[in-house]
C-alpha positions as CSV (number, residue, x, y, z in Angstrom):
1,X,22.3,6.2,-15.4
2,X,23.5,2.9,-13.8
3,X,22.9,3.4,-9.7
4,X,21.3,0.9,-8.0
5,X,18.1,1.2,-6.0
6,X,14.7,2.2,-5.6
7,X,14.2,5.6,-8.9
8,X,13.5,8.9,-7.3
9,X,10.8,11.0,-8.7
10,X,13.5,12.7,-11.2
11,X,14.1,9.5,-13.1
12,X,10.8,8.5,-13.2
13,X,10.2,11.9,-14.9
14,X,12.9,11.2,-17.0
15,X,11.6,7.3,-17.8
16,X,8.5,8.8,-19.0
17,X,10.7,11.2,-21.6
18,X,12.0,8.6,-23.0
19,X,9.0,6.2,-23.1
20,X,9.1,4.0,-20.7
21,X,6.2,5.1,-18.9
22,X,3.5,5.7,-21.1
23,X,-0.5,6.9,-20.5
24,X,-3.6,7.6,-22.0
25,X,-3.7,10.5,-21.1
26,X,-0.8,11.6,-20.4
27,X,0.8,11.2,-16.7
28,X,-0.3,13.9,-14.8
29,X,2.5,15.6,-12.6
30,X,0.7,14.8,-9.3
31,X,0.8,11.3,-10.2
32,X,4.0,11.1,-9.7
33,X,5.5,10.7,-5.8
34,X,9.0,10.9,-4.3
35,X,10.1,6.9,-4.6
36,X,6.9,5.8,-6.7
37,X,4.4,6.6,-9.4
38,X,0.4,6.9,-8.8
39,X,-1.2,4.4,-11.2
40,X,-5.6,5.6,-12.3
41,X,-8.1,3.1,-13.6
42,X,-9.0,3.2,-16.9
43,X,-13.0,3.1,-18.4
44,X,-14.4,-0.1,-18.0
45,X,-14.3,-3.0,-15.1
46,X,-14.3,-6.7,-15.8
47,X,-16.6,-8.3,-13.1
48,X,-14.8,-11.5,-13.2
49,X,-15.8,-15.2,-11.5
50,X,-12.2,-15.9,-9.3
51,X,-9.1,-14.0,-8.9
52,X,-6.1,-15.0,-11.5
53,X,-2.9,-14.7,-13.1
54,X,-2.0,-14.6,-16.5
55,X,0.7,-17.2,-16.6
56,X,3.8,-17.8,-18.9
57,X,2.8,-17.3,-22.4
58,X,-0.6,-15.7,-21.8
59,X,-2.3,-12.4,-22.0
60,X,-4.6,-10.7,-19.4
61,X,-7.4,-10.4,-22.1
62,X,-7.4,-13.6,-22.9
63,X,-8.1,-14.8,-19.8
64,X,-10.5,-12.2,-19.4
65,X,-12.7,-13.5,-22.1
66,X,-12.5,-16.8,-20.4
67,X,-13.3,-15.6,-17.0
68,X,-15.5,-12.8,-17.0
69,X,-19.2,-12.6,-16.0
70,X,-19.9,-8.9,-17.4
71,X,-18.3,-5.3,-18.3
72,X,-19.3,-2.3,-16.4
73,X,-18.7,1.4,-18.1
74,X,-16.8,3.5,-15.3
75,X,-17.3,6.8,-17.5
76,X,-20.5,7.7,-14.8
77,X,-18.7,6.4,-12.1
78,X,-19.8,2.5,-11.0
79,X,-20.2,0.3,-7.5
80,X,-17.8,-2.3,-6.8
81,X,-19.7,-4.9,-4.5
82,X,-18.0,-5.9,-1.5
83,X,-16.9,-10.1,-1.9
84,X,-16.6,-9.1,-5.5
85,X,-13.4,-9.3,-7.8
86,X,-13.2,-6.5,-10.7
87,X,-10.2,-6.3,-13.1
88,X,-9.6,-3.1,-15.0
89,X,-7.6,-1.8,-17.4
90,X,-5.3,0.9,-16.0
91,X,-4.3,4.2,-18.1
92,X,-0.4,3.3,-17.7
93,X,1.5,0.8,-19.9
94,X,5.2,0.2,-19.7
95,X,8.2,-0.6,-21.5
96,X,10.8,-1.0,-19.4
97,X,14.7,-1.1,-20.2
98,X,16.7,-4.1,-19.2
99,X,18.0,-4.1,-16.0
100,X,14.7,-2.0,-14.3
101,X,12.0,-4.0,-12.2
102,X,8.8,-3.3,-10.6
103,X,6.7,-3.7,-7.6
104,X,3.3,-2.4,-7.3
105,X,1.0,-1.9,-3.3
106,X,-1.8,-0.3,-2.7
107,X,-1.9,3.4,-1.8
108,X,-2.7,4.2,2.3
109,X,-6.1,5.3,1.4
110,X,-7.3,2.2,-0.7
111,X,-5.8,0.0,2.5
112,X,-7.5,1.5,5.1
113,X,-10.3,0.8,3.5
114,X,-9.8,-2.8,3.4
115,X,-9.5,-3.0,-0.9
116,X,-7.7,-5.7,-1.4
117,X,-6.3,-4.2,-4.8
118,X,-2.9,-5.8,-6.3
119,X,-1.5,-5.1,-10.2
120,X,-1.4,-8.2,-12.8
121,X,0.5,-8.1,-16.3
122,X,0.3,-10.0,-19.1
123,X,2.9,-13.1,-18.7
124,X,2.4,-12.6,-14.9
125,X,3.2,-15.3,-12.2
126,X,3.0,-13.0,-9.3
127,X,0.9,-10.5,-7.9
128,X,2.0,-6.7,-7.7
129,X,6.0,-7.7,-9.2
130,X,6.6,-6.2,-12.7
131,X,9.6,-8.2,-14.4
132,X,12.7,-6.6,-15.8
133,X,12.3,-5.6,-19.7
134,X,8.4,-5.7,-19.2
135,X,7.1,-4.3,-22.1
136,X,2.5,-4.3,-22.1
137,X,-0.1,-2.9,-20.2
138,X,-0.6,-3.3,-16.4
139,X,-3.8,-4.1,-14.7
140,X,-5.9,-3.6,-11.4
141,X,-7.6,-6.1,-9.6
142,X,-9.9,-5.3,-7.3
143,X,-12.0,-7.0,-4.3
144,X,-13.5,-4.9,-2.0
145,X,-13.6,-7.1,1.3
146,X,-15.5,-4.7,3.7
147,X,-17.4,-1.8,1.6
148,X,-18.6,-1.3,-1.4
149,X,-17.0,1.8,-3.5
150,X,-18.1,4.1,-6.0
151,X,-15.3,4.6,-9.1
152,X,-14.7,6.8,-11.4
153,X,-12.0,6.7,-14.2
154,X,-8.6,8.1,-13.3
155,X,-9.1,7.4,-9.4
156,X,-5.4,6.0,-7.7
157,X,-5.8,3.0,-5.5
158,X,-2.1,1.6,-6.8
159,X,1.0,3.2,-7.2
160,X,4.5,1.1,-8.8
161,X,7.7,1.0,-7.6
162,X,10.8,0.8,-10.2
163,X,14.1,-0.2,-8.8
164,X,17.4,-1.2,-10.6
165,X,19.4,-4.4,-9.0
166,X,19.6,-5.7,-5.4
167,X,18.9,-2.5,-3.3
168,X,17.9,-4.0,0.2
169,X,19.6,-3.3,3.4
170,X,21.2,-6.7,5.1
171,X,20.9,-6.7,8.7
172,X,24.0,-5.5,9.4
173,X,23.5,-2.5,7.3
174,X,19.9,-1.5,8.6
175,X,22.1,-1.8,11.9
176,X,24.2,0.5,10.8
177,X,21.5,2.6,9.2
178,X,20.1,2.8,12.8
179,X,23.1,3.8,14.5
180,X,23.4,7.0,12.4
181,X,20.1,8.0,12.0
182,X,17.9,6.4,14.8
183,X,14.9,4.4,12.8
184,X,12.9,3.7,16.2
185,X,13.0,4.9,19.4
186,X,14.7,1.9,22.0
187,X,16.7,-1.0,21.0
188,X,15.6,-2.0,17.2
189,X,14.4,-6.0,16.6
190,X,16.4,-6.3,13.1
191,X,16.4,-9.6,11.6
192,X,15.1,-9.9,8.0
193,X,14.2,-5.8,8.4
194,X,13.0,-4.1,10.9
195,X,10.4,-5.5,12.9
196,X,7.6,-3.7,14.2
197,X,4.9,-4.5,17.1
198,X,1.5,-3.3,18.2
199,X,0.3,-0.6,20.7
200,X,-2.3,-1.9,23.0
201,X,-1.7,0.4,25.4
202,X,-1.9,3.8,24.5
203,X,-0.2,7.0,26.4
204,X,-3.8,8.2,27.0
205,X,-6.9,7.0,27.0
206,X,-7.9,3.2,26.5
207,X,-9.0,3.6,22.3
208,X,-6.5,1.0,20.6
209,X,-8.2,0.6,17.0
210,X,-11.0,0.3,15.2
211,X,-13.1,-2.6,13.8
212,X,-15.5,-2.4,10.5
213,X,-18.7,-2.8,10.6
214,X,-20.2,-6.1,8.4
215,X,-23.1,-4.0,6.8
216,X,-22.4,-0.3,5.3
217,X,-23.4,2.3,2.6
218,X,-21.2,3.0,-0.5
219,X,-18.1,4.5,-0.3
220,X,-17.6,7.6,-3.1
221,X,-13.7,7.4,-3.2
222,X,-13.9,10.8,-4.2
223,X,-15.4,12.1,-0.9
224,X,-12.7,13.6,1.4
225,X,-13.7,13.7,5.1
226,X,-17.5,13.5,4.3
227,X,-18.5,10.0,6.0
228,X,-19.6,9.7,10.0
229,X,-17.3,7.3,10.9
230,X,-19.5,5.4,13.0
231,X,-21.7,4.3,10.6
232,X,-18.6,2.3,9.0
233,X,-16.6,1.2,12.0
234,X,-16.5,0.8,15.8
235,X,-13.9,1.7,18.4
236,X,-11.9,-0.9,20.1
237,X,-10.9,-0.5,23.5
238,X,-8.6,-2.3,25.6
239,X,-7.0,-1.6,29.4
240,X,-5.4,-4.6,29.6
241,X,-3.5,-4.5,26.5
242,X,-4.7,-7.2,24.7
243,X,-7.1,-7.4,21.8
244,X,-9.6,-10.6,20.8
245,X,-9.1,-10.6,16.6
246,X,-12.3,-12.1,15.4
247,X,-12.0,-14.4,12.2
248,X,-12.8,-12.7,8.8
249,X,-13.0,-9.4,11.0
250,X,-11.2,-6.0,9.8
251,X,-9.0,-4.2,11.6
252,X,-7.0,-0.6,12.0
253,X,-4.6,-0.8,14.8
254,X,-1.3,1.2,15.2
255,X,2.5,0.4,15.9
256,X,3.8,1.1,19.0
257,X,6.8,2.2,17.1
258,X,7.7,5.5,15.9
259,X,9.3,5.0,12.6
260,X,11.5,7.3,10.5
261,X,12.6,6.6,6.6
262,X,15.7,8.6,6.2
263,X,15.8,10.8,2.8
264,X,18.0,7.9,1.1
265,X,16.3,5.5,1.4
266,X,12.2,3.6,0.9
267,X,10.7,1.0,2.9
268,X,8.3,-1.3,1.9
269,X,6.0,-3.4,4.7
270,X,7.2,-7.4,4.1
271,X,4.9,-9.9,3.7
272,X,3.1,-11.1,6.5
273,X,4.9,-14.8,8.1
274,X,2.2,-16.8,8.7
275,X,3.8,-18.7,11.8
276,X,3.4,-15.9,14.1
277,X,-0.4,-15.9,13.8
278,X,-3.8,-16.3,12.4
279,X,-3.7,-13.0,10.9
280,X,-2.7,-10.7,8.0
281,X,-0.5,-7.4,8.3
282,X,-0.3,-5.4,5.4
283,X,-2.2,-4.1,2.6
284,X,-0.4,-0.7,1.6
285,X,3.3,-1.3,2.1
286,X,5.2,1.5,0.6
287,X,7.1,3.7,2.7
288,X,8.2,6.6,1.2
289,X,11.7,8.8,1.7
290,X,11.1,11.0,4.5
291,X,8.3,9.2,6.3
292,X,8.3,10.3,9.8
293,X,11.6,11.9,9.5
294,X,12.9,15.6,10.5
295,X,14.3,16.4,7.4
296,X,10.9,16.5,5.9
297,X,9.9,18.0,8.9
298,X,8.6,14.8,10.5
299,X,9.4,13.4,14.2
300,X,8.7,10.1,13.6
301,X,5.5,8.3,12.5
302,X,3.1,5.3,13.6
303,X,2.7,2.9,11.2
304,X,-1.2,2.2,10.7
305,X,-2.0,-1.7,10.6
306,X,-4.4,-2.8,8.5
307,X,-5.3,-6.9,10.5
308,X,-7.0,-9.4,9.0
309,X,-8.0,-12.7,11.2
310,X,-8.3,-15.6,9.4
311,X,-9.6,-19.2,10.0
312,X,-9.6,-19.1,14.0
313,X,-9.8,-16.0,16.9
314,X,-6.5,-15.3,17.9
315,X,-5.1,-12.9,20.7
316,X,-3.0,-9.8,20.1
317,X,-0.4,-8.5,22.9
318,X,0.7,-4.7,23.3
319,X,4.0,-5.0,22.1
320,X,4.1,-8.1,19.9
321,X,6.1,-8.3,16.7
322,X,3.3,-8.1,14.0
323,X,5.7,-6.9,11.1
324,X,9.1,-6.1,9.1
325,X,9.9,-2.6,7.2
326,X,12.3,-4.0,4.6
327,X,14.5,-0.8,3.9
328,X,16.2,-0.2,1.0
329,X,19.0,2.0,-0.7
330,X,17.8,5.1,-3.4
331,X,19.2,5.3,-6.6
332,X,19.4,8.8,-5.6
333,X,17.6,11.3,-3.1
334,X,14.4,12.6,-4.5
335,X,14.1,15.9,-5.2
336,X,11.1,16.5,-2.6
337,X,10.7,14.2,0.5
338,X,7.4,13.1,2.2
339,X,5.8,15.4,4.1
340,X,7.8,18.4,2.7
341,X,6.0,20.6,0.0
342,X,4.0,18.1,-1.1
343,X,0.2,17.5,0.1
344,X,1.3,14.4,2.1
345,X,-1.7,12.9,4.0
346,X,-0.4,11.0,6.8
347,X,2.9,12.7,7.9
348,X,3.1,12.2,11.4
349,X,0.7,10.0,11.6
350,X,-0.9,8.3,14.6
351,X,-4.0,5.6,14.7
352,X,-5.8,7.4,11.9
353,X,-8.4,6.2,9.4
354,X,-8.8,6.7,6.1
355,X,-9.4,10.3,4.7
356,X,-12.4,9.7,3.4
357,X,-13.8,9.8,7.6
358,X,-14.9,12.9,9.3
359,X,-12.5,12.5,12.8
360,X,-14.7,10.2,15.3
């Protein structure tokens, strides 16, 4: 098995055959997806005093014991506090071969909800990036920025990426790319991926996205379309097609950009550059094969924005560049695409919140 790219669900099945990919308990088949596997918290949560990283030479327990402030027992199900950082111990551990990597986002749901949730290792010098040969246990971090949640053991806010060697698309291929399969509608903006922009003004209607609301109930993470959406956020509405980001303020906004991910090939949302703004863009990333596309019977999909402001107000245009979808080649084509026999929760997605919210 020596192709390069991002691992289909096939070879992950076949990573955890031969061990590396291993769980207590064992991986559950829905965990795994078409380009990426579902990671679940484990039983207890480290309330911890800063956010951190291992570092060369240095264990995640360790420097739990040097910053932690008290354990919490998830067996009953426990509150994360919003402005609070957790750490726990997740049920997956790997030991991975030479020559495979890893990157780790947060699942759509767990964005959308504004959990700011990223996977640290032991040895780790970066957030959410696994290291070829990685053999340990992986971790959650978790800070809640705008409600508190109620979790249980074995609930999915992560999910990890495994890719072998340089898969990413070069501008001139993701040209290419484009010409044959049509990523967005119009003339692309392709430089460093493929750059994506807001809708301010909507076909119909003047409701542009959707702010959250500073003080809240819990959130049960287990509760599927159960929560009155206004009592968590308020609707935005612009007819001029501009919107006022307030600093520290969290947003749900869509592209104005239909986007497809043909079968061979994953996206991921890029970092956000900080010199186009005083905002953030991106908190679940992962774009999976067949995203919006009509062989997985998709006509193309929004992508949902989840905006930070940070340190000043700063004013959004209908149609500015707020983003990059990084695509990159498959090692192979999974067996099942997004969308297509598979319980796939935003296929053909629009502005849409999280699934936890009855529809407004």
């Amino acid at each position: 098995m020596s192709q390069i790219g991002v691992l289909p669900a096939q070879m992950l099945r076949e990573m955890i055959a031969r061990g590396e990919i291993t769980a207590s308990p064992a991986v559950d088949e829905a965990q795994i997806q078409p380009a990426s596997l579902d990671l679940r918290l484990g039983t207890r949560a480290w309330r911890v005093r800063a956010s951190f990283l291992a570092g060369k030479g240095r264990c995640v327990a360790d420097r739990l014991r040097q910053f932690e402030m008290h354990q919490m027992d998830l067996s009953a199900g426990a509150v994360l506090e919003k402005g609070c950082v957790y750490v726990v111990p997740l049920m997956e551990s790997l030991a991975l071969p030479a020559g495979i990597q890893a990157v780790a986002n947060a699942k759509s749901s767990t964005g959308r909800l504004d959990l700011l949730t990223r996977v640290i290792t032991d040895e780790g010098t970066e957030f959410d990036r696994v290291s070829e040969g990685y053999h340990g246990p992986l971790y959650a971090e978790i800070c809640p920025r705008s409600f508190s949640v109620l979790v249980r053991p074995g609930m999915r806010l992560n999910q990890i990426r495994f890719r072998r060697g340089h898969a990413v698309l070069d501008d001139a291929e993701l040209r290419a790319l484009h010409e044959s399969d049509i990523l967005v509608p119009g003339d692309p903006v392709i430089s460093g991926g493929l750059g994506f922009s807001v809708d301010l003004r909507p076909e119909t209607g003047t409701l542009v996205g959707y702010r959250a609301k500073p003080h809240t109930g819990v959130i049960d993470l287990e509760r599927l379309g159960a929560y009155p959406p206004r009592e968590f956020w308020e609707e935005l509405h612009s007819a001029d097609g501009q919107l006022i980001l307030d600093p520290g303020a969290f947003y749900i906004l869509v592209s104005r950009e239909a986007v497809h991910i043909p079968p061979d090939y994953a996206a991921e949302m890029a970092p956000f550059l900080a010199m186009v703004g005083e905002f953030r863009v991106h908190y679940a990333g992962f774009f999976d094969p067949g995203f919006g596309h009509a062989a997985a019977g998709g006509a193309g999909a929004r992508g949902v924005l989840e905006v930070r402001c940070h340190e000043a107000p700063f004013v959004l245009e209908h149609g500015q560049i707020v983003g990059r979808l990084v695509y990159e080649h498959m090692a192979a084509r999974p067996e099942r695409l997004y969308g297509a026999e598979i319980a796939s929760n935003y296929q053909g997605q629009g502005l849409k919140l999280s699934k936890h919210f009855k529809a407004f």
